[in-house]
C-alpha positions as a Markdown table, in Angstrom:
| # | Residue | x | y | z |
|---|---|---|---|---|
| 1 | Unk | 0.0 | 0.0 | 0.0 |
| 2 | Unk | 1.5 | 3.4 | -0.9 |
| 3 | Unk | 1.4 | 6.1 | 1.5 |
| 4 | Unk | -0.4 | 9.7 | -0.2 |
| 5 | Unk | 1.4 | 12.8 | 1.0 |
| 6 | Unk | -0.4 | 14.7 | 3.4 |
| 7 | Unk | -2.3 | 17.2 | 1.4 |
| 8 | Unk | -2.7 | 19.4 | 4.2 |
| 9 | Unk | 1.1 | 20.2 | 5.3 |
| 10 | Unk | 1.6 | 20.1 | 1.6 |
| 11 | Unk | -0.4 | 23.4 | 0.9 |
| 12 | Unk | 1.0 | 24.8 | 3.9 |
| 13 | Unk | 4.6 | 24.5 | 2.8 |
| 14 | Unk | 3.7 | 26.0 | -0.7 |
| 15 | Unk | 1.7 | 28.6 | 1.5 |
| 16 | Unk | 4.4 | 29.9 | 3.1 |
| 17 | Unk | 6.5 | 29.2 | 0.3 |
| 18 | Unk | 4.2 | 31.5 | -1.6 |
| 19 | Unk | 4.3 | 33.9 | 1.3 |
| 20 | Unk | 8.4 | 34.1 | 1.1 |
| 21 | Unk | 8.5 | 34.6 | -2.6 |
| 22 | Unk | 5.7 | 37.3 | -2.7 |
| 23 | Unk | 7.6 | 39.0 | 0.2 |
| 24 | Unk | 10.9 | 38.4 | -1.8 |
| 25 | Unk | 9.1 | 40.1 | -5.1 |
| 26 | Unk | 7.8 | 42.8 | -2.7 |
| 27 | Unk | 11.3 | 43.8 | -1.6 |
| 28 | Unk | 12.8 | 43.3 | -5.3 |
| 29 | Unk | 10.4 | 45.9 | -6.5 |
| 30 | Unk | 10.7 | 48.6 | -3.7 |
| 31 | Unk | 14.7 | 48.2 | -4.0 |
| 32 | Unk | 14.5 | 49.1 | -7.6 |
| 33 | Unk | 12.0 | 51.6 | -7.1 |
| 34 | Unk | 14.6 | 53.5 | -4.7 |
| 35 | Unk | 16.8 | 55.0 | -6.8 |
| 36 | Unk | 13.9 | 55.9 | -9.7 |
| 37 | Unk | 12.0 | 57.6 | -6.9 |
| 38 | Unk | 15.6 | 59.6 | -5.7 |
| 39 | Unk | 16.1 | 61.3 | -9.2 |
| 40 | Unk | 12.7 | 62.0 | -9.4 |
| 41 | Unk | 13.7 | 64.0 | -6.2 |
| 42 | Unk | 16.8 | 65.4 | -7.8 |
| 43 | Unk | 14.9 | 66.2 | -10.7 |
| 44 | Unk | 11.8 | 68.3 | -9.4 |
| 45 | Unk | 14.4 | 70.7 | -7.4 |
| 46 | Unk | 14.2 | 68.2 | -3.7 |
| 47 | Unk | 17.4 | 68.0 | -1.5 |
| 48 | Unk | 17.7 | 65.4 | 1.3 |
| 49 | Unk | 17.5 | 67.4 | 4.6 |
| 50 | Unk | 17.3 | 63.7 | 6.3 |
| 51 | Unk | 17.4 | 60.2 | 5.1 |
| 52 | Unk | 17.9 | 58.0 | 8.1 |
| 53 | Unk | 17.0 | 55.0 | 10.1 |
| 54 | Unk | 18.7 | 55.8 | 13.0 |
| 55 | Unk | 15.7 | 57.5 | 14.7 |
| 56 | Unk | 15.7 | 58.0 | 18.8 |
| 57 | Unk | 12.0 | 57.8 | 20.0 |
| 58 | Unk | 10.9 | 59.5 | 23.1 |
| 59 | Unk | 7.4 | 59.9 | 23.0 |
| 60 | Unk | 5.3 | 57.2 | 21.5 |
| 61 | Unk | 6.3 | 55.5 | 18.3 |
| 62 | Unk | 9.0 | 56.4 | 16.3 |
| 63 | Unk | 9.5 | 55.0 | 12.8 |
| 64 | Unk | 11.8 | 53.0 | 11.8 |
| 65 | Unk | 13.1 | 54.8 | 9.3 |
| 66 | Unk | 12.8 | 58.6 | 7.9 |
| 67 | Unk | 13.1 | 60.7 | 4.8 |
| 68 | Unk | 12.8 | 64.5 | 5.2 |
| 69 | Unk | 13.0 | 66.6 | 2.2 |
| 70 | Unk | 13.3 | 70.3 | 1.2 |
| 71 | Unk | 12.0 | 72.0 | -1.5 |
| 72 | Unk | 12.0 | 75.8 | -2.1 |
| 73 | Unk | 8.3 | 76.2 | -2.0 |
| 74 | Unk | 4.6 | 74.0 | -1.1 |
| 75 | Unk | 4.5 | 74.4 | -5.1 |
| 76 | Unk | 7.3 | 72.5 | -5.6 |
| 77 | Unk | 6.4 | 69.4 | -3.7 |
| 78 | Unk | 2.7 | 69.3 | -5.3 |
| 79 | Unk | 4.7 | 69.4 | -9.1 |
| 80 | Unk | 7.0 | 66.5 | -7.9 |
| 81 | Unk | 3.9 | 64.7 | -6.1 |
| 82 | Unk | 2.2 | 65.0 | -9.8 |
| 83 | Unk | 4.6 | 64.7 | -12.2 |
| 84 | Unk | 4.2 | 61.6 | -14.1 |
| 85 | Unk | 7.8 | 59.8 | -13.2 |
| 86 | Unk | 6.9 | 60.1 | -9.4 |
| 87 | Unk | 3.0 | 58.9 | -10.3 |
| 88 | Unk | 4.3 | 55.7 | -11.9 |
| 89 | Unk | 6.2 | 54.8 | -9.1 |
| 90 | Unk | 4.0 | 55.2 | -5.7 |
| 91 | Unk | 1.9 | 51.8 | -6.7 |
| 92 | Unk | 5.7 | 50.3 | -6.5 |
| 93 | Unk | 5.7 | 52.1 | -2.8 |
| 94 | Unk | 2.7 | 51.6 | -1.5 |
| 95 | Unk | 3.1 | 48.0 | -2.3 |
| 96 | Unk | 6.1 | 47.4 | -0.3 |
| 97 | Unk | 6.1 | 50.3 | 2.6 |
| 98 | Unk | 4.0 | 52.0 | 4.6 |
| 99 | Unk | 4.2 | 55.5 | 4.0 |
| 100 | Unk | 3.0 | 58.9 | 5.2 |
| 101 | Unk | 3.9 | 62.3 | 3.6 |
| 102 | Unk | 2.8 | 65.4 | 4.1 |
| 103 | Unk | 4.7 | 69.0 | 3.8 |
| 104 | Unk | 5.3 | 72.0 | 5.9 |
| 105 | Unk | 6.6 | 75.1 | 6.2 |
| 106 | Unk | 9.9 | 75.9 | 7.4 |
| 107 | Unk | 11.3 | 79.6 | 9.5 |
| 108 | Unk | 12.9 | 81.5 | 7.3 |
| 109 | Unk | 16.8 | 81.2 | 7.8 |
| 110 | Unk | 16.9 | 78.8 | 10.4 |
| 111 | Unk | 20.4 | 77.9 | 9.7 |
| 112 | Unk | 22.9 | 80.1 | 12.0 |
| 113 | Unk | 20.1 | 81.9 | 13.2 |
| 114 | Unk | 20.1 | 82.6 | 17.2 |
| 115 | Unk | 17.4 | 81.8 | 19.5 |
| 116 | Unk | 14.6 | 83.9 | 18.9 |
| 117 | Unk | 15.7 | 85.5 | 15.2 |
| 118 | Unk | 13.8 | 83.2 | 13.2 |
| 119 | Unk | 10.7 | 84.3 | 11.2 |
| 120 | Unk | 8.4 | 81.3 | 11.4 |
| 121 | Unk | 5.2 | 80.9 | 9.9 |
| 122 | Unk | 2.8 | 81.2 | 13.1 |
């Protein structure tokens, strides 16, 4: 009498099989996305003010890794957000990270500024 496989550890190792290689793709895709997305940046006028995952919490949750960039005006950023090399991409990053993004004005001169001398927008 021949013994049948187990069907039911059999769809489990190709579940998590599945699971690896989907995770695998995942990453492929958001590693080749990175440096597409960073000359979009480069492109549209963005400069890295911070592009880090050493990030210090101390209150709540910080996230594990962060990307701050600057842009000479709100105008800017919406052009970038729109144009259609950055628009091709985000399925490519929203696939593979969680993001959120959102923009903000800075004080004017903030660099070499003393306490109290910068303009901010409030």
């Amino acid at each position: 009498m021949k013994r049948r496989p187990c069907t039911r550890n059999s769809h489990e190792r190709q579940g998590s099989h599945r699971f690896a290689a989907e995770a695998e793709k995942s990453f492929r895709r958001a590693h080749s996305a990175k440096p597409k997305v960073l000359k979009t940046i480069k492109d549209h006028g963005g400069r890295f003010i911070v592009r880090n995952d050493q990030v210090t919490g101390f209150v709540g949750d910080a996230p594990k890794r962060i990307v701050i960039t600057g842009w000479e005006s709100i105008d800017d950023v919406k052009k970038w957000q729109a144009s259609k090399e950055y628009v091709d991409l985000k399925p490519l990053r929203d696939a593979s990270v969680k993001t959120r993004s959102f923009a903000v004005a800075t004080c004017e001169n903030p660099q070499g500024a003393k306490p109290g001398q910068t303009k901010c927008p409030f």
